[in-house]
C-alpha positions in Angstrom: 108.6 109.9 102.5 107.6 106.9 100.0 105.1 106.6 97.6 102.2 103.9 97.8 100.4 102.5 94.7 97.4 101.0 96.8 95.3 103.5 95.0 95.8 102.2 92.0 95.6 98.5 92.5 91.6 99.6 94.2 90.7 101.3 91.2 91.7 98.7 89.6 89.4 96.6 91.1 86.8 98.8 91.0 86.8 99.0 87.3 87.0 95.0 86.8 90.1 95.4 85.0 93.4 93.7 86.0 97.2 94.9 86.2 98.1 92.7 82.9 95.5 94.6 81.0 96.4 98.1 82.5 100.2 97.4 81.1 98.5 96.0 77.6 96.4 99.2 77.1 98.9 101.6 79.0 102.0 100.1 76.7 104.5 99.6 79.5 106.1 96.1 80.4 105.2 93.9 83.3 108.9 95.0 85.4 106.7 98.6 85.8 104.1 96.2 87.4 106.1 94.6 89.9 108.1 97.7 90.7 104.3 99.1 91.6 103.1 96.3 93.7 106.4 96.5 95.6 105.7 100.6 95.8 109.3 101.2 94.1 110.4 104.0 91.8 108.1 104.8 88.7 108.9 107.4 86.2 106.4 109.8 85.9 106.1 109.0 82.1 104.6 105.7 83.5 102.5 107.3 86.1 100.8 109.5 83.4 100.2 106.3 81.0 98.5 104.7 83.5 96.8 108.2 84.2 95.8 108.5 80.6 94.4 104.7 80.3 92.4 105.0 83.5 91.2 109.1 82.2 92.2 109.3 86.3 94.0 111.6 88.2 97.5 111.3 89.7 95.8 111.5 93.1 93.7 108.5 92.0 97.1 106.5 91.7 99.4 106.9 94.3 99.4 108.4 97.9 102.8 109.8 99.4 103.3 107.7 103.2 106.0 109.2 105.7 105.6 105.7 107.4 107.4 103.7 105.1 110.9 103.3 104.3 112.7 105.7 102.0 114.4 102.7 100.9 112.6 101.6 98.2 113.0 105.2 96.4 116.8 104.3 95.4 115.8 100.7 94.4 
């Protein structure tokens, strides 16, 4: 099972805010913003600054998808 950061990137968009911004306000570098558009390995410390910045849940985030490749967990 992988996880999927579409969640995230909708909420973004939702809110009128953009991934640069999220990484300005959240404090993390722009390599944690590739490695979530390509739905690689985040730390959870990451996944609760973003939670933090956005006052969101982890469910608002990410979504766990048995379709995709396992692959990109070891990346």
């Amino acid at each position: 099972m992988a996880v999927t950061y579409k969640k995230l990137f909708h909420l973004l968009i939702d809110r009128g805010m953009s991934a640069s911004e999220l990484a300005e306000q959240a404090g993390f570098s722009a390599n944690i913003l590739t490695r979530l558009r390509r739905n690689q390995y985040v730390s959870l410390e990451s996944i609760e600054r973003i939670c933090k910045t956005l006052n969101c849940c982890m469910d608002d985030v990410l979504d766990f998808d048995s379709k995709m490749e396992e692959g990109n967990l070891n990346d």
